[in-house]
SERO-4910 file (N, C-alpha, C, O; in steps of 0.05 Angstrom, whole numbers):
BEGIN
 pado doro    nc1    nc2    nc3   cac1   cac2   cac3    cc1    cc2    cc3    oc1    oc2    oc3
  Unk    A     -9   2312    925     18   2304    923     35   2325    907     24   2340    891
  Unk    A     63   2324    912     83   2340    890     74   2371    900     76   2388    882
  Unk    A     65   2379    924     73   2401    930     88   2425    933     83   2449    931
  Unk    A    110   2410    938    136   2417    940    144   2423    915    153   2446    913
  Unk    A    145   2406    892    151   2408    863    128   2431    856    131   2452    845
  Unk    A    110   2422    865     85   2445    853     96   2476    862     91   2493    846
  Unk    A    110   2484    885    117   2505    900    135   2518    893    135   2540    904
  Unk    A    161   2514    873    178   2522    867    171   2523    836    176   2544    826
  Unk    A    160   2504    819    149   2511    790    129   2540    792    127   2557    775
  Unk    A    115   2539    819    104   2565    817    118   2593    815    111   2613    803
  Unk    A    142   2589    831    168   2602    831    168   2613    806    157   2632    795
  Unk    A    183   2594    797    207   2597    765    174   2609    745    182   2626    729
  Unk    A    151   2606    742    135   2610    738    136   2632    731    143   2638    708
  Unk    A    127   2648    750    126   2676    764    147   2692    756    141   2715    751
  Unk    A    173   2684    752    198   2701    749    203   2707    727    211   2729    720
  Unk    A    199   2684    710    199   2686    682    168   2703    669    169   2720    651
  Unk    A    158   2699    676    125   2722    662    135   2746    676    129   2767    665
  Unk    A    146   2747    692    158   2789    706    181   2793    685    180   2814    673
  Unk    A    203   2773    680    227   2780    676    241   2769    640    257   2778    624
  Unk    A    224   2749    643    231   2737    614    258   2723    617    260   2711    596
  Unk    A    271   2720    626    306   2709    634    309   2699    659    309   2712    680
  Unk    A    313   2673    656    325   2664    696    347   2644    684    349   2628    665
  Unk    A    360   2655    704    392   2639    706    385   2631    733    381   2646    752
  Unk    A    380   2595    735    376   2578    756    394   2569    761    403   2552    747
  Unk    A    414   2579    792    434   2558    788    421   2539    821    409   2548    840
  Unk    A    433   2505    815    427   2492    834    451   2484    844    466   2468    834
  Unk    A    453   2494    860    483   2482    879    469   2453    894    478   2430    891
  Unk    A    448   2459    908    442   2430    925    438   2403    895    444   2379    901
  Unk    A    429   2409    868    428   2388    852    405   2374    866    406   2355    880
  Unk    A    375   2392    857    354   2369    867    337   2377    862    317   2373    876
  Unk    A    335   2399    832    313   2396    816    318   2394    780    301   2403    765
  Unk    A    338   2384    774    334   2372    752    317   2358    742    319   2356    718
  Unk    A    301   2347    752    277   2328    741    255   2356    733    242   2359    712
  Unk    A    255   2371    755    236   2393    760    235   2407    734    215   2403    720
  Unk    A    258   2428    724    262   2433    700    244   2428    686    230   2447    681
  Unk    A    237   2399    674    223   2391    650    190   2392    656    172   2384    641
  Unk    A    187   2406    689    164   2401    694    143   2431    691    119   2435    697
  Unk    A    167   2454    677    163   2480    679    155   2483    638    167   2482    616
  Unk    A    131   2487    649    121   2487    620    106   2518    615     84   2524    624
  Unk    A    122   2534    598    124   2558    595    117   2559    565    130   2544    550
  Unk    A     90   2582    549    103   2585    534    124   2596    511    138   2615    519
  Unk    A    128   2589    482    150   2608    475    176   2603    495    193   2620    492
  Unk    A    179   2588    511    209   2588    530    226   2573    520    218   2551    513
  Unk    A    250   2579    517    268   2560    508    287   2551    542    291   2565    562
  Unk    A    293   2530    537    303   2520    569    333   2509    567    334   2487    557
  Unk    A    354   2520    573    382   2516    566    399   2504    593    409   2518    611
  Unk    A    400   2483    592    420   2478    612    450   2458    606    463   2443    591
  Unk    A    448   2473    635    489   2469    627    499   2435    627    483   2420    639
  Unk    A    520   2423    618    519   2405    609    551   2397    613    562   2379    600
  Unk    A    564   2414    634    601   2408    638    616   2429    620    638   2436    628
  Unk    A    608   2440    596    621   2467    589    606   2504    588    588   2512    573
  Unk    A    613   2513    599    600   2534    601    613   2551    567    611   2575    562
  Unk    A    622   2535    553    636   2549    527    617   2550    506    613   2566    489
  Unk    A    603   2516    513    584   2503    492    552   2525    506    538   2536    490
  Unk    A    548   2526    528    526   2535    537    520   2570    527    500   2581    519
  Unk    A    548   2581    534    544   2614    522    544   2615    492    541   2636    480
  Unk    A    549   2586    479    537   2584    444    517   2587    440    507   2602    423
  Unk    A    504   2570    460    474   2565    449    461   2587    467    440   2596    456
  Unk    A    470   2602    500    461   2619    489    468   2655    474    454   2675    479
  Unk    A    486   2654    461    479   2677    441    473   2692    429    478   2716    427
  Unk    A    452   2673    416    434   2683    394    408   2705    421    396   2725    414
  Unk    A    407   2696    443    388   2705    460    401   2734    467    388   2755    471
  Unk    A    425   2733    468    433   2762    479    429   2786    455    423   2809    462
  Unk    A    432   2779    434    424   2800    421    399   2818    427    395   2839    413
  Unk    A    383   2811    445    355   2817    452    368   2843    475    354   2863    480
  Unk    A    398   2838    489    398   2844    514    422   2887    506    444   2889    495
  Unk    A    411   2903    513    430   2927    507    452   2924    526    457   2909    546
  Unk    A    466   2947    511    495   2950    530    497   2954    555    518   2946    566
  Unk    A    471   2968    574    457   2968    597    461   2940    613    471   2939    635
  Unk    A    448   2911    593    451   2892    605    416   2902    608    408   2899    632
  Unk    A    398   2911    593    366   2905    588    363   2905    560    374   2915    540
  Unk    A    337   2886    567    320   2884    540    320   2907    526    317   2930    536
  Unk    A    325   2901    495    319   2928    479    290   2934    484    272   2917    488
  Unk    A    288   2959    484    257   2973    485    246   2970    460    222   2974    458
  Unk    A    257   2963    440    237   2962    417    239   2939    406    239   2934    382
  Unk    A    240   2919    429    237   2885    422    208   2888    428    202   2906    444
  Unk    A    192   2875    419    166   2869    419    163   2845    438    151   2845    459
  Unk    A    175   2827    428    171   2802    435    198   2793    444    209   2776    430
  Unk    A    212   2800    464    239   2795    480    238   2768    486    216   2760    493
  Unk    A    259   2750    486    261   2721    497    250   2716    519    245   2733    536
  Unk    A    241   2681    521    240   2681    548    257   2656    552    253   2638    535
  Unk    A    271   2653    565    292   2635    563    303   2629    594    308   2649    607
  Unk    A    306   2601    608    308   2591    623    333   2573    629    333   2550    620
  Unk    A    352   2579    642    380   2573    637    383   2556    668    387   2568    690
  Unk    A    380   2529    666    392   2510    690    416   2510    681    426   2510    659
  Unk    A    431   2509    718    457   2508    714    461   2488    742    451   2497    762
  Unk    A    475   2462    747    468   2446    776    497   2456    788    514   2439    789
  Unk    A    501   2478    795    528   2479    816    525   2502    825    518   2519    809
  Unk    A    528   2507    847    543   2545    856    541   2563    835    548   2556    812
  Unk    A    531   2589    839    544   2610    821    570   2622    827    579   2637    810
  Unk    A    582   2618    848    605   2623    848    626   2602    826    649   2608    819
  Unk    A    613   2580    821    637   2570    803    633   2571    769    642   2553    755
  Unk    A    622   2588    760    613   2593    737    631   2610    734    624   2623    714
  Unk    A    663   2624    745    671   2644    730    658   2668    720    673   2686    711
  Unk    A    637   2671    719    623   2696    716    628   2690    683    644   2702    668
  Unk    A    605   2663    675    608   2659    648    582   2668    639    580   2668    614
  Unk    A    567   2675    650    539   2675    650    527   2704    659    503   2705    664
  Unk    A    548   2731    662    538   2740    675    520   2766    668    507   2781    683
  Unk    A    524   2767    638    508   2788    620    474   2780    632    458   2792    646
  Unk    A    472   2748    613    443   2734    625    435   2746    655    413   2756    661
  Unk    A    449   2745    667    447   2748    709    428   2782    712    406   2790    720
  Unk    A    452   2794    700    432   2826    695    418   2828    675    402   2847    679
  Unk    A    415   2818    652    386   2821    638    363   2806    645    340   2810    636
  Unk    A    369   2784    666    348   2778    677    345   2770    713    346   2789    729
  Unk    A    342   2751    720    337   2753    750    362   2723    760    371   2710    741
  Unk    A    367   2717    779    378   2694    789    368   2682    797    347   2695    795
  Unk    A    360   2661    809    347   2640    815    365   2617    831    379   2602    817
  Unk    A    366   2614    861    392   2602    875    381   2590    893    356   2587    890
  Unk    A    396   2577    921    394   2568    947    400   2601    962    421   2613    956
  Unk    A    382   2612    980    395   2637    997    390   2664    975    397   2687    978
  Unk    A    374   2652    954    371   2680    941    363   2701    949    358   2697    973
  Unk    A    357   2728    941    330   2754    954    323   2755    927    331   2744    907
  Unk    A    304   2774    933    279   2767    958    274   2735    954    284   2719    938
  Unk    A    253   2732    977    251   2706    986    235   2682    957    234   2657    958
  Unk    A    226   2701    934    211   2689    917    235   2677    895    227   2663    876
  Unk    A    259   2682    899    285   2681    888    294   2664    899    309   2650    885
  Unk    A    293   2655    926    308   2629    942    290   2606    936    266   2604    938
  Unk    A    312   2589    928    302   2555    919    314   2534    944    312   2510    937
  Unk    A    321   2536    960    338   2529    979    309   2500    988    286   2502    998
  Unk    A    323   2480    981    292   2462    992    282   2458   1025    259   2452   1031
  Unk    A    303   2463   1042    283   2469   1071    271   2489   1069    251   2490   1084
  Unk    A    275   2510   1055    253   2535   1065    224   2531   1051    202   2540   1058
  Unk    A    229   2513   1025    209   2514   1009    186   2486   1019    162   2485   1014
  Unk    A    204   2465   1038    187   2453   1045    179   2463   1073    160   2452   1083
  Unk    A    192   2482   1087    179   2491   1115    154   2502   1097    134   2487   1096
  Unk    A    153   2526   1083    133   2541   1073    111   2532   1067     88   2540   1068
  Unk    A    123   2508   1057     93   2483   1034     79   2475   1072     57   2484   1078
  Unk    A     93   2460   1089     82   2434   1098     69   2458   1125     54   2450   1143
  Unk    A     78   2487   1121     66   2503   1145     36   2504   1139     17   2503   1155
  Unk    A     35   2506   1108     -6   2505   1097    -12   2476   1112    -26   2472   1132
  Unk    A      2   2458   1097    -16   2436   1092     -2   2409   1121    -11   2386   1121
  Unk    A     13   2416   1137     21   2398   1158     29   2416   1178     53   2411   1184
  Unk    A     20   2436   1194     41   2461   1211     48   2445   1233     66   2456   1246
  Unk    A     42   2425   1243     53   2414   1262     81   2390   1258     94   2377   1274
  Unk    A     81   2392   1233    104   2376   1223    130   2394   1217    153   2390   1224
  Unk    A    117   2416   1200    139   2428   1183    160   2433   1201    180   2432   1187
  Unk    A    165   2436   1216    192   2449   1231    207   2415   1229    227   2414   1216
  Unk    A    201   2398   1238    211   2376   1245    229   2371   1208    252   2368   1201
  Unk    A    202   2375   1194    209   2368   1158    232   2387   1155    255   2381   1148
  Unk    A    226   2404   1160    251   2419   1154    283   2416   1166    305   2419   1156
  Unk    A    275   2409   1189    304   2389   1198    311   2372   1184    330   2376   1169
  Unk    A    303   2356   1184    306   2326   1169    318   2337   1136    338   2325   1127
  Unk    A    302   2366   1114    316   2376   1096    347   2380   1102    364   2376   1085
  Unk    A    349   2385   1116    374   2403   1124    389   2381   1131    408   2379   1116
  Unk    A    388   2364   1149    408   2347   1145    413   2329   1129    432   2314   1131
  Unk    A    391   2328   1105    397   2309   1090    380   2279   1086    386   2262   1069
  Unk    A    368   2278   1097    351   2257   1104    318   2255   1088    304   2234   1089
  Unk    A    311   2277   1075    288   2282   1054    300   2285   1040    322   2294   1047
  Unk    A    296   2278   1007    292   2285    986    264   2301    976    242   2303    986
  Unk    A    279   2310    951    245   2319    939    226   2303    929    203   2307    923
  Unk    A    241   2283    927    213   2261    919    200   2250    947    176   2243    949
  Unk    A    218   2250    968    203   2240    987    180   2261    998    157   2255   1006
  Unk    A    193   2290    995    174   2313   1005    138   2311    996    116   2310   1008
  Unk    A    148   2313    964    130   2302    948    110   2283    957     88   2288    949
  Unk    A    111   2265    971    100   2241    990     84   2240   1009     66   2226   1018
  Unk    A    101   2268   1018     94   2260   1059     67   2270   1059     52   2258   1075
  Unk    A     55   2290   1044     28   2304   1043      7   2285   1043    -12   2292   1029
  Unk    A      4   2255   1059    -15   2233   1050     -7   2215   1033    -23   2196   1031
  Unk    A     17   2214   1018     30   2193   1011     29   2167   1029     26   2167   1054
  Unk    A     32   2135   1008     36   2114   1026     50   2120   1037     39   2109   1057
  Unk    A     72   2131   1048    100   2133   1059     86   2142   1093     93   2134   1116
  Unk    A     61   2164   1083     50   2166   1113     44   2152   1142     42   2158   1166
  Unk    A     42   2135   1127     23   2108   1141     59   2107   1158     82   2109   1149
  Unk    A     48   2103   1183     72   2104   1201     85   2069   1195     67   2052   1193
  Unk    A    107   2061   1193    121   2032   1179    120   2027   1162    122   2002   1159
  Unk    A    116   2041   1139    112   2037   1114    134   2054   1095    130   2079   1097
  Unk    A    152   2048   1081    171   2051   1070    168   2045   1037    156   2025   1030
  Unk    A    176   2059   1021    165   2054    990    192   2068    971    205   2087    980
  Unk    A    195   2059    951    221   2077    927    220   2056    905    220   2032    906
  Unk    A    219   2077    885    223   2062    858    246   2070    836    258   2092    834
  Unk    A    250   2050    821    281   2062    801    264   2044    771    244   2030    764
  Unk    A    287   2057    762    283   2056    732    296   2029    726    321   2030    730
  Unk    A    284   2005    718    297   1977    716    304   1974    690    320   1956    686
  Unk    A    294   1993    659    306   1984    639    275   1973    620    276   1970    595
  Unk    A    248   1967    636    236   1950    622    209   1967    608    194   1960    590
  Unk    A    207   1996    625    195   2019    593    227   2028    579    249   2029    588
  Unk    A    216   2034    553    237   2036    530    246   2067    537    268   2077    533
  Unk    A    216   2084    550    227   2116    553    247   2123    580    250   2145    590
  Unk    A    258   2097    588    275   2101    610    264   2107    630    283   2101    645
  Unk    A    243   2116    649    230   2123    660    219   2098    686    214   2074    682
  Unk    A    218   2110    712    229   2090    738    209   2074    728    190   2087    720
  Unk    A    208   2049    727    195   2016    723    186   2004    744    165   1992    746
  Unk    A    200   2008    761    195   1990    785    199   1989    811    221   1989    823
  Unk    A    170   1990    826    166   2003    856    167   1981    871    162   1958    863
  Unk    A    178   1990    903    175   1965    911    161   1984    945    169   2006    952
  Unk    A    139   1967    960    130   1979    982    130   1962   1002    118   1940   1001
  Unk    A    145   1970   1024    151   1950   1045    132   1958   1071    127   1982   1075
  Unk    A    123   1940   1087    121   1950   1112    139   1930   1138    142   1905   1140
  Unk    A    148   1953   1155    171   1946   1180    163   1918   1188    178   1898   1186
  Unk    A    130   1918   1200    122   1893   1208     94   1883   1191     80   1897   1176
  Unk    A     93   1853   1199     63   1841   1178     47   1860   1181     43   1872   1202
  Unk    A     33   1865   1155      9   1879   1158    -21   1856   1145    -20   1835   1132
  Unk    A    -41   1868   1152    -63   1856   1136    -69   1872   1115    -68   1896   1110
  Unk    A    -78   1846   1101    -82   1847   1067   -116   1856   1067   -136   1844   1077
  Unk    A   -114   1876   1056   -147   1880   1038   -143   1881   1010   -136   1902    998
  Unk    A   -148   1858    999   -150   1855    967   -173   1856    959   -193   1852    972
  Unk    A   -170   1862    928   -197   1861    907   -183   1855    883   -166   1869    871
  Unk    A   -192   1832    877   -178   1826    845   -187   1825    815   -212   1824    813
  Unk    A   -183   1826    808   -206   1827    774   -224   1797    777   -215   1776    785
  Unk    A   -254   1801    766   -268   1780    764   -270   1767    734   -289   1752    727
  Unk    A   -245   1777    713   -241   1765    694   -236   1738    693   -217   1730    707
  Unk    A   -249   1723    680   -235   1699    674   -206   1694    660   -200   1671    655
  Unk    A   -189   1713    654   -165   1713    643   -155   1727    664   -169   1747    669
  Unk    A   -139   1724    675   -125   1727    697    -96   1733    695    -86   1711    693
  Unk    A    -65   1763    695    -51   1745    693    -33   1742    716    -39   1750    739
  Unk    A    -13   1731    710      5   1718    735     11   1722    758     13   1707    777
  Unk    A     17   1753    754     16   1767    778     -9   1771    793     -4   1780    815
  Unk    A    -36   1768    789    -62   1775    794    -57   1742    810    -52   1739    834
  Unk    A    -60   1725    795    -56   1692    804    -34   1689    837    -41   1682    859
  Unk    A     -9   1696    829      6   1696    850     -1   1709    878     -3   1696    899
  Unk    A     -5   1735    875    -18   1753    896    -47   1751    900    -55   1770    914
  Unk    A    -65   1735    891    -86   1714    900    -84   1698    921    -97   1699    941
  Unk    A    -64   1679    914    -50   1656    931    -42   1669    955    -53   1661    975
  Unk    A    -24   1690    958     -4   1694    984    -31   1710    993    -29   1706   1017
  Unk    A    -56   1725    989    -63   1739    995    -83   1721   1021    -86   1731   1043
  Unk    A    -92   1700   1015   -104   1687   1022    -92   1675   1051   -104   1659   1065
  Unk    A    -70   1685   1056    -56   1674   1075    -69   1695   1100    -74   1689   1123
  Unk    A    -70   1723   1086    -83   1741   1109    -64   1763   1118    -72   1784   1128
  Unk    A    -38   1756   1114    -23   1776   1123      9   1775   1099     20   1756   1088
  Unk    A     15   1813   1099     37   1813   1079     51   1839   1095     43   1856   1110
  Unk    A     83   1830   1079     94   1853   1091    116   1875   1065    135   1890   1070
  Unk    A    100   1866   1035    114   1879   1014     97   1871    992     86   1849    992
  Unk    A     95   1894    968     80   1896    943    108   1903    924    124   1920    932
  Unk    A    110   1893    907    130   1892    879    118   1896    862     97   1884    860
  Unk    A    125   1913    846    108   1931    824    121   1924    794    145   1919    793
  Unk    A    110   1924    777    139   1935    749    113   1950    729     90   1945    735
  Unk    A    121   1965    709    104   1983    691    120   1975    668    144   1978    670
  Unk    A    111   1966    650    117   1965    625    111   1944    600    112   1944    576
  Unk    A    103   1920    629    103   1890    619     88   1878    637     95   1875    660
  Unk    A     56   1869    624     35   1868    645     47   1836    656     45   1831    680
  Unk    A     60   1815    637     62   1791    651     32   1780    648     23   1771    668
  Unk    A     18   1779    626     -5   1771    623     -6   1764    599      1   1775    579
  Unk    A    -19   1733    605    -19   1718    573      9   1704    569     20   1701    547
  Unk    A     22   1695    598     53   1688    590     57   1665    590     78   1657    580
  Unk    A     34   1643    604     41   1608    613     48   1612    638     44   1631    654
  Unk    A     66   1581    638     81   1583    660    107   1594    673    118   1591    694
  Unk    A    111   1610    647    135   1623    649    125   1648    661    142   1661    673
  Unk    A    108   1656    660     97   1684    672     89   1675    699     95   1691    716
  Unk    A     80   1657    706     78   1646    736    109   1643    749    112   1650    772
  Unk    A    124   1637    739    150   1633    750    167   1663    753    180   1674    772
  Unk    A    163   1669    732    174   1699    740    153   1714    760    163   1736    759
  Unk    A    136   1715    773    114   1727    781    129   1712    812    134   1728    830
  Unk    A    136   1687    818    143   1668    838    165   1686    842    166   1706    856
  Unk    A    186   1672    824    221   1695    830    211   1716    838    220   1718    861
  Unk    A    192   1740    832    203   1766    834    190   1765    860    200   1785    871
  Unk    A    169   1751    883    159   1743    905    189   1736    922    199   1747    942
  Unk    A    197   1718    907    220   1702    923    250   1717    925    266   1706    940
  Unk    A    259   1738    913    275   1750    903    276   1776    928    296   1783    941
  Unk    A    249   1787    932    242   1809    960    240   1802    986    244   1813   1008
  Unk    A    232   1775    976    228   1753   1007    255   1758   1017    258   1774   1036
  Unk    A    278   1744   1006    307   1739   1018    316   1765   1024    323   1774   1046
  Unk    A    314   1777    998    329   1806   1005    316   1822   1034    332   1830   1052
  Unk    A    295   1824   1036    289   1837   1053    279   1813   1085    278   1819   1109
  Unk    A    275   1792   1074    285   1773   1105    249   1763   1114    239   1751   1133
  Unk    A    241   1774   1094    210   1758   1103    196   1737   1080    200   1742   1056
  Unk    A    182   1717   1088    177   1706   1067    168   1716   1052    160   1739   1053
  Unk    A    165   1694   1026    166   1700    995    124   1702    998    113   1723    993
  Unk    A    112   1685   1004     89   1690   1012     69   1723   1035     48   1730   1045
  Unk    A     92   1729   1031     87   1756   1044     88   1787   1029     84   1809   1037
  Unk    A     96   1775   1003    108   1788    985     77   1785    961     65   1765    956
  Unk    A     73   1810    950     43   1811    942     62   1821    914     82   1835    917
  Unk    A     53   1812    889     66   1831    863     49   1835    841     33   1818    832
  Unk    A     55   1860    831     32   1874    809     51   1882    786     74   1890    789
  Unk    A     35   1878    758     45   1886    728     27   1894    720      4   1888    727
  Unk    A     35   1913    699     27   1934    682     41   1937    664     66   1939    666
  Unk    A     24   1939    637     40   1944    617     29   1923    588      6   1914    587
  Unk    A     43   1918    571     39   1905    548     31   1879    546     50   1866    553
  Unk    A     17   1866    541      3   1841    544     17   1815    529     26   1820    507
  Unk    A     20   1799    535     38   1785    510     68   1775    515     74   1751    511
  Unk    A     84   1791    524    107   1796    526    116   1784    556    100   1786    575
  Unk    A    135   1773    559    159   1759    580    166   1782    592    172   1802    578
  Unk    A    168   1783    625    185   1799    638    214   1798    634    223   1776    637
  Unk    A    234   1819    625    257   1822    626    270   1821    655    277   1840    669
  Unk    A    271   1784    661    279   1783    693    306   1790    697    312   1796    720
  Unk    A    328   1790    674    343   1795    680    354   1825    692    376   1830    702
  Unk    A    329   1841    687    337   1874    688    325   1871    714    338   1885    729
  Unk    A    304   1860    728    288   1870    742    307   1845    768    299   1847    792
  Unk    A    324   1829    764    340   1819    788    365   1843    795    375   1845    817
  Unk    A    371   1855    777    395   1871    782    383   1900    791    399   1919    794
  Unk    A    357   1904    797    358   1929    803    329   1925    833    326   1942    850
  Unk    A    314   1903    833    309   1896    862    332   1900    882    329   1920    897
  Unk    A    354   1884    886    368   1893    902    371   1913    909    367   1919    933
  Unk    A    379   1935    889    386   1958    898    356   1973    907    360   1992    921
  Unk    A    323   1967    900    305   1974    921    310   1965    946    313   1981    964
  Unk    A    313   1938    952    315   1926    978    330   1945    998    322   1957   1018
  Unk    A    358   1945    986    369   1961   1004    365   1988   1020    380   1999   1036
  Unk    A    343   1996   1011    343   2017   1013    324   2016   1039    316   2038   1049
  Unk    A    317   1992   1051    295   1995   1066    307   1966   1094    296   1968   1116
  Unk    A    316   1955   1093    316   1924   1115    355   1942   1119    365   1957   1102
  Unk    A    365   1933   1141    390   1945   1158    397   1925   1148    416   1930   1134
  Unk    A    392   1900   1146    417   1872   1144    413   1873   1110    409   1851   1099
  Unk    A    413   1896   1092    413   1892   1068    430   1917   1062    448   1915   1046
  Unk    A    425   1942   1075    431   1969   1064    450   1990   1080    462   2010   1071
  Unk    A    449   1976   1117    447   1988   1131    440   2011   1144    451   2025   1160
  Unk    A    413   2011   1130    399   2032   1140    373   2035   1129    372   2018   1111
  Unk    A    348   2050   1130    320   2045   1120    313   2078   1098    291   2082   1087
  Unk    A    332   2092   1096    326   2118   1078    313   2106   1049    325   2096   1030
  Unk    A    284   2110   1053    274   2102   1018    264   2133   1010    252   2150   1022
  Unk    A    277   2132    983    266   2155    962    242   2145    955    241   2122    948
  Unk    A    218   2161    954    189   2152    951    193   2164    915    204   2183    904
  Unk    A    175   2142    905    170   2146    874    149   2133    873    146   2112    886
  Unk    A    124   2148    852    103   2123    854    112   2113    822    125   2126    806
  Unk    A    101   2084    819    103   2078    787     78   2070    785     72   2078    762
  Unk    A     55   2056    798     40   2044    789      7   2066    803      6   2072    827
  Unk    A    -11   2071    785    -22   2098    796    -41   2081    817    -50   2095    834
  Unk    A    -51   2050    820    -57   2034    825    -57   2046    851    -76   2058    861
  Unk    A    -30   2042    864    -29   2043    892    -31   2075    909    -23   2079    932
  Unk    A    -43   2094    890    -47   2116    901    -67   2113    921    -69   2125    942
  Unk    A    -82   2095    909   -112   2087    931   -107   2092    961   -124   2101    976
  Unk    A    -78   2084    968    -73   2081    996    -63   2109   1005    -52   2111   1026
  Unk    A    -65   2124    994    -48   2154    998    -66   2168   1021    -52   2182   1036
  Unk    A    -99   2167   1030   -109   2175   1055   -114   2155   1072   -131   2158   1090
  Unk    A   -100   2133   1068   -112   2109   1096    -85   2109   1121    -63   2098   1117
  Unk    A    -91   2119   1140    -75   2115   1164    -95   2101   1184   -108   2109   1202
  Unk    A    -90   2073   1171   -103   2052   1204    -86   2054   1221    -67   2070   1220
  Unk    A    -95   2030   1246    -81   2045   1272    -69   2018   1267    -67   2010   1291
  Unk    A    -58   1994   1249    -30   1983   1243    -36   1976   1217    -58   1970   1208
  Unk    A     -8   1978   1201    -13   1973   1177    -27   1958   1163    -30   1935   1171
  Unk    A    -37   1966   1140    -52   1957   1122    -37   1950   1096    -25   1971   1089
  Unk    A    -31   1927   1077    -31   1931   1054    -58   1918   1031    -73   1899   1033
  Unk    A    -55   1941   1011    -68   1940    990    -66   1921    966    -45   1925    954
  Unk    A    -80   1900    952    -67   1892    929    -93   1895    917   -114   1896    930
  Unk    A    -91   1898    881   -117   1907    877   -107   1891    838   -123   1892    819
***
């Protein structure tokens, strides 16, 4: 998985150990997440933030490293290495940035040479020509008009998302404290059969209990996830929220609430925050049933590592997992 992400960190990688300086600019806006995933060391990572006034502050202190040439002094030992995101065009920077540009390298959509272009169809033609060549041309359409993201790219390599009717995206509901997406939801188009395995603990919690029950029925067409708050050890109030958040995917997405399988993770003890996790289901739903969103585009996110299990199973009709 994260190919794609893996393919361009190799990039910025590479440019910075030759060059020591990259001025990244992203006009498409679709690796900001990526950024934090570039772990260099000694690098300081500067990105722009709506003033390019406040950004040539902070960086400053770096140019002193840079001669009148616009190169590293020769008798810096130890020259910066410094990594400058910027999410828009370089054409609309005014040329605020442009000392950084010649003391070190650019980093764009359409760059040269080709190890310089970040442009995400070329980087996912390149990725899916190793590892999918009979796809990539098609992936790369679908980049281009808009219809992949990089999280979805991230996915397609054996991701659940593979499994032909199977649709999956997760967002951040509010219920880890580090802000970080909470809560997945995985649909499939039509019923699928259930292969479960559940804990043989005698403490059980709610969510394990609930998705017992519906599982038993034999067939499901959605798993609801949350990370932060296992819903274990709660009474009957953890059964009822465990019910709602069944009954809540049911409507939205138009199939019963018994069809609807749901898993927690997280802190033991503690009440689901239903109120965070009703206001931001919807907005999963929609993303997948036409009479909710008008249309089925899901951004793939995993939250729960649980359901990676399914990442090499392509039966010949869907399968879901509850575990």
């Amino acid at each position: 998985m994260e190919q794609v992400t893996d393919e361009i960190v190799a990039l910025i990688t590479k440019q910075m150990q030759d060059h020591g300086l990259i001025v990244w600019y992203d006009s498409e806006q679709v690796y900001d997440e990526v950024v934090d995933q570039v772990r260099l060391p000694e690098t300081t990572v500067l990105r722009y933030h709506g003033s390019f006034l406040e950004l040539r502050h902070r960086l400053e202190p770096f140019l002193e490293f840079v001669d009148d040439e616009g190169r590293f002094h020769v008798d810096s030992e130890t020259p910066p290495r410094v990594l400058i995101y910027v999410p828009l065009a370089r054409g609309m920077t005014q040329h605020a940035l442009i000392e950084a540009e010649a003391a070190g390298v650019v980093m764009e959509p359409g760059g040269s040479p080709w190890q310089r272009n970040t442009r995400l169809k070329l980087l996912a033609e390149r990725v899916f020509k190793r590892i999918a060549p009979d796809r990539a041309g098609a992936i790369a359409a679908e980049v281009e008009a808009g219809r992949r993201t990089l999280a979805e790219l991230d996915w397609l390599d054996g991701g659940v998302t593979a499994v032909p009717g199977i649709l999956a995206g997760g967002v951040a509901a509010g219920i880890k404290p580090s802000g970080n997406k909470d809560l997945a939801l995985i649909y499939s188009s039509t019923p699928a059969r259930v292969a479960a395995v559940f804990t043989s603990n005698q403490v059980k919690g709610a969510p394990v209990l609930v998705s017992m029950e519906h599982a038993r029925g034999g067939q499901a067409q959605a798993i609801v996830a949350s990370s932060g708050c296992s819903n274990v050890c709660t009474g009957e109030r953890g059964i009822r929220d465990a019910r709602e958040m069944t009954k809540l995917v049911g409507e939205l997405l138009r199939i019963p609430a018994t069809h609807v399988l749901v898993a927690s993770t997280g802190i033991i003890g503690v009440p689901l925050p239903m109120d965070k996790i009703r206001a931001r289901v919807r907005e999963l739903a929609r993303r997948f049933h036409p009479d909710v969103s008008g249309g089925n585009n899901a951004q793939m996110c995993a939250v729960l590592s649980a359901y990676e299990r399914i990442r090499n199973r392509q039966p010949a009709e869907p399968c879901l997992h509850s575990s």
